[in-house]
N, CA, C and O atoms as a Tripos MOL2 file, in Angstrom:
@<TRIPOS>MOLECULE
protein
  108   107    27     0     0
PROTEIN
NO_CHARGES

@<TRIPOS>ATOM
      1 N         103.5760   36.5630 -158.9210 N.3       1 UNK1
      2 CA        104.5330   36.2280 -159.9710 C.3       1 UNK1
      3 C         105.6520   37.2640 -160.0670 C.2       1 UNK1
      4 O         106.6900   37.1030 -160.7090 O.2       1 UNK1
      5 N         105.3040   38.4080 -159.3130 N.am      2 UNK2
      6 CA        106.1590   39.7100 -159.3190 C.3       2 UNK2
      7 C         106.8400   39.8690 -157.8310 C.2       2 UNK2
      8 O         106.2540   39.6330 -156.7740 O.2       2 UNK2
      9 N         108.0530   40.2700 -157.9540 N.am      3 UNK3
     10 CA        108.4830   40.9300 -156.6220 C.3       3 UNK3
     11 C         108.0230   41.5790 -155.6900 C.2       3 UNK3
     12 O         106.9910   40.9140 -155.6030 O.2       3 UNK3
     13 N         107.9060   42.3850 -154.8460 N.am      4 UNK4
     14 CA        107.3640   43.3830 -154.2130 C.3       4 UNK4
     15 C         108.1270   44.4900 -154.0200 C.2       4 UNK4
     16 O         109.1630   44.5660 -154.6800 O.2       4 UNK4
     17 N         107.8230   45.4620 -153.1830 N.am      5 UNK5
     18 CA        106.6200   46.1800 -153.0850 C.3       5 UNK5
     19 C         106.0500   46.9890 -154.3200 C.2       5 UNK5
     20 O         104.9030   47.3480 -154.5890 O.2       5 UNK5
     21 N         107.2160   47.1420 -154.9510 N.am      6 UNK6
     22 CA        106.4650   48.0360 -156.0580 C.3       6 UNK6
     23 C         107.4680   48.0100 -157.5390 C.2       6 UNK6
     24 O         108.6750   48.1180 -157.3240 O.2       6 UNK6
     25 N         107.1610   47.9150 -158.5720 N.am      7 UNK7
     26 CA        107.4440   46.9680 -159.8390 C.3       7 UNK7
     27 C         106.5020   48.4010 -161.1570 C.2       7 UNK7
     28 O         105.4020   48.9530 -161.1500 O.2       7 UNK7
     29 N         107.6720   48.4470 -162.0410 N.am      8 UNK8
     30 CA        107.3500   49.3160 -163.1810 C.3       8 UNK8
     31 C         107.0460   48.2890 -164.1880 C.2       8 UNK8
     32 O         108.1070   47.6740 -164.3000 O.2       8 UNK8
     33 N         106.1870   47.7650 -164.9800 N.am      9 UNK9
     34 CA        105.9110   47.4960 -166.1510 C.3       9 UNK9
     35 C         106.5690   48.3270 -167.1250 C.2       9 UNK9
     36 O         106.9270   49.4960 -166.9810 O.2       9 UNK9
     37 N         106.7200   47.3640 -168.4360 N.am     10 UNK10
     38 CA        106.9620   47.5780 -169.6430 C.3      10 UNK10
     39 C         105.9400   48.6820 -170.2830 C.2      10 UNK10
     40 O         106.2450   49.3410 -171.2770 O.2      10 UNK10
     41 N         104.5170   48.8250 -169.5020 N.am     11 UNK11
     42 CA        103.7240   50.0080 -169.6970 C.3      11 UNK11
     43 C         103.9790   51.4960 -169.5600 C.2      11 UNK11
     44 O         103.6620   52.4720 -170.2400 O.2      11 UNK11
     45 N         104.8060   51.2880 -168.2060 N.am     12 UNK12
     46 CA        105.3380   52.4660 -167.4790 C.3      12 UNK12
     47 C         104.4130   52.5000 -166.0470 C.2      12 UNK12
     48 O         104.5180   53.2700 -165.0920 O.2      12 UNK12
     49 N         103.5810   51.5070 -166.2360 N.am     13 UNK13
     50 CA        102.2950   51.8080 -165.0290 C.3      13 UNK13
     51 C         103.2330   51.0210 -163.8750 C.2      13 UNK13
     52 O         104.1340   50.2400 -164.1830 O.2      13 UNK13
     53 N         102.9090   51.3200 -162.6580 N.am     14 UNK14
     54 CA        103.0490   51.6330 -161.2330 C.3      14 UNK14
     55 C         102.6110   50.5090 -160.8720 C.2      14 UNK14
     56 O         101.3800   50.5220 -160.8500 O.2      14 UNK14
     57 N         103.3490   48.8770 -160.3800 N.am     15 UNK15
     58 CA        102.4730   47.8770 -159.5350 C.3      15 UNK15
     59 C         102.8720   47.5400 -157.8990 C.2      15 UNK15
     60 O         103.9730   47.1160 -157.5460 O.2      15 UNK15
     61 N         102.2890   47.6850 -157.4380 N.am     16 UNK16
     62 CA        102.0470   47.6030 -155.7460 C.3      16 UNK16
     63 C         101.9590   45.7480 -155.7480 C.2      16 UNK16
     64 O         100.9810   45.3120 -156.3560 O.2      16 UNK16
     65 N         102.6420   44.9830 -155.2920 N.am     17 UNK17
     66 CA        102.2540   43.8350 -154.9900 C.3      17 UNK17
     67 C         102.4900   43.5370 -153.4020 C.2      17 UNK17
     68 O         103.3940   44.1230 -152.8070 O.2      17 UNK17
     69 N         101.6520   42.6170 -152.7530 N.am     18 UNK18
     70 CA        101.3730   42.1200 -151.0750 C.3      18 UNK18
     71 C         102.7250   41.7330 -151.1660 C.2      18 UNK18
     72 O         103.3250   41.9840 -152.2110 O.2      18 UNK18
     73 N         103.4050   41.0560 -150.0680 N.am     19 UNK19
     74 CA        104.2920   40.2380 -150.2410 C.3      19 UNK19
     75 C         103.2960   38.6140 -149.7410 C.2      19 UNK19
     76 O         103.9790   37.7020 -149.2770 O.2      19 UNK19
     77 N         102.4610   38.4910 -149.8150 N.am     20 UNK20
     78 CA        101.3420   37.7620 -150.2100 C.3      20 UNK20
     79 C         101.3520   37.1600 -151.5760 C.2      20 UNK20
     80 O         100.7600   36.1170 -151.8550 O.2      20 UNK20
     81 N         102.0070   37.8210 -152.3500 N.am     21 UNK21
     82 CA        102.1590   37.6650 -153.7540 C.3      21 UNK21
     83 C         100.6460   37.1960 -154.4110 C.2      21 UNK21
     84 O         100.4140   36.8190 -155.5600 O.2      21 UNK21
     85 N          99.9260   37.3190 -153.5310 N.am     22 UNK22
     86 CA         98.3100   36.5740 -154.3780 C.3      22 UNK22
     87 C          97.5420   38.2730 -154.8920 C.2      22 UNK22
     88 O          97.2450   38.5550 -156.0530 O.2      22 UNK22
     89 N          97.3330   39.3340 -153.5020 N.am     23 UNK23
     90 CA         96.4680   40.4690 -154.1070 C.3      23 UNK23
     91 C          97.4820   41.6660 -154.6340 C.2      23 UNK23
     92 O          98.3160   41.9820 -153.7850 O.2      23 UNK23
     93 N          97.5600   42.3980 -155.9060 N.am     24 UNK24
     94 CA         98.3960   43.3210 -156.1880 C.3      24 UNK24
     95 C          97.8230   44.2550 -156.3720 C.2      24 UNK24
     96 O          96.6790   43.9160 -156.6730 O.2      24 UNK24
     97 N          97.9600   45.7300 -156.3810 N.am     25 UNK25
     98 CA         97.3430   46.7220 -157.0390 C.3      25 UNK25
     99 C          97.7490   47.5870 -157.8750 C.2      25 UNK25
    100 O          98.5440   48.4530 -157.5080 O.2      25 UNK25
    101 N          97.1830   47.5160 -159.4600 N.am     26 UNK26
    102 CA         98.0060   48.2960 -159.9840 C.3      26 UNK26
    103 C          97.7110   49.7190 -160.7400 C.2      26 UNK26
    104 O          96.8940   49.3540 -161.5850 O.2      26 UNK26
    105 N          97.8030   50.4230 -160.8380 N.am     27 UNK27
    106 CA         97.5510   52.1820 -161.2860 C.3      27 UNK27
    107 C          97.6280   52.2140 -162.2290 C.2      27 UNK27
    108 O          97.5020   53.2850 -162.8230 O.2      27 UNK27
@<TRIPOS>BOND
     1     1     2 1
     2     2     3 1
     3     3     4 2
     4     3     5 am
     5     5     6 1
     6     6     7 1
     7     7     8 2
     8     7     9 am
     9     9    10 1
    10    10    11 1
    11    11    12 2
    12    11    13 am
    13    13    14 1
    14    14    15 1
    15    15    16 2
    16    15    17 am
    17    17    18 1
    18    18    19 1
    19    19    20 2
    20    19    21 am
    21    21    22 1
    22    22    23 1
    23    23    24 2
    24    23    25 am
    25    25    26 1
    26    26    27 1
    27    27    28 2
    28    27    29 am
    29    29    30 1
    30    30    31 1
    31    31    32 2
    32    31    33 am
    33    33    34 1
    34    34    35 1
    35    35    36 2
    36    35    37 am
    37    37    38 1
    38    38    39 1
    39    39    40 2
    40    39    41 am
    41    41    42 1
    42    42    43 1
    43    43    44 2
    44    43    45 am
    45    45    46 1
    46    46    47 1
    47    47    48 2
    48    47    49 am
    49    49    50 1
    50    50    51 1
    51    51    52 2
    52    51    53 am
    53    53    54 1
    54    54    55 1
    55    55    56 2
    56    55    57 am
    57    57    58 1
    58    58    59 1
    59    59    60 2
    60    59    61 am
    61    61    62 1
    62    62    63 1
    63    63    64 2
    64    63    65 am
    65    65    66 1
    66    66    67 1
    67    67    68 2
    68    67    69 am
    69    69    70 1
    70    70    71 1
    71    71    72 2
    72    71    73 am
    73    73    74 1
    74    74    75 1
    75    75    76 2
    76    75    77 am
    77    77    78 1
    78    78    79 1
    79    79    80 2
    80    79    81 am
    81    81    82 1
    82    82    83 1
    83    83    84 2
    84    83    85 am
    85    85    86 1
    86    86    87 1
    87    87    88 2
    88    87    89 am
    89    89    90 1
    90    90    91 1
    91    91    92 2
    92    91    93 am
    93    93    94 1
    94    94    95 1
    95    95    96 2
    96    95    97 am
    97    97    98 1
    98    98    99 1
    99    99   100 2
   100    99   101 am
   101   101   102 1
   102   102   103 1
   103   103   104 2
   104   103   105 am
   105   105   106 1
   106   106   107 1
   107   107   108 2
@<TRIPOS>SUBSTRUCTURE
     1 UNK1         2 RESIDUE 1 A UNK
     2 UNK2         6 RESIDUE 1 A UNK
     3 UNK3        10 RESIDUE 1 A UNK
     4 UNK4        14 RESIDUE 1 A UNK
     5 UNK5        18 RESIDUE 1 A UNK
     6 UNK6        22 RESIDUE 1 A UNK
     7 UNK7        26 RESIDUE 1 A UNK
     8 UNK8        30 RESIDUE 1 A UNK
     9 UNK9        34 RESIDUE 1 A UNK
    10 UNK10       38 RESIDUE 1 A UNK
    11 UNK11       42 RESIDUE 1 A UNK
    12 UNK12       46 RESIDUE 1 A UNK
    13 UNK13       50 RESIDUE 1 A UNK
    14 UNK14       54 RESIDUE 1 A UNK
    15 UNK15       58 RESIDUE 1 A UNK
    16 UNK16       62 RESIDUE 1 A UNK
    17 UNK17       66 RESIDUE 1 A UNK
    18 UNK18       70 RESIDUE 1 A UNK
    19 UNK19       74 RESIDUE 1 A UNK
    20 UNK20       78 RESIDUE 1 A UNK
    21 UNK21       82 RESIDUE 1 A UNK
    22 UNK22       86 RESIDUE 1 A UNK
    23 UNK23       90 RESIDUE 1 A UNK
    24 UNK24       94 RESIDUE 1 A UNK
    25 UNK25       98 RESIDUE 1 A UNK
    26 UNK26      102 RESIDUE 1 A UNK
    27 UNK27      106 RESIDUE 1 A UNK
């Protein structure tokens, strides 16, 4: 649902997404 490779939340936390867009990882 997110861009890739890597995406800041409104948290401030750190998201890693595939360009798979299905597995993400986030910190």
């Amino acid at each position: 649902p997110v861009p890739w490779p890597l995406i800041d939340d409104m948290l401030g936390h750190a998201i890693e997404v595939k360009k798979d867009c299905t597995t993400f990882w986030a910190r």
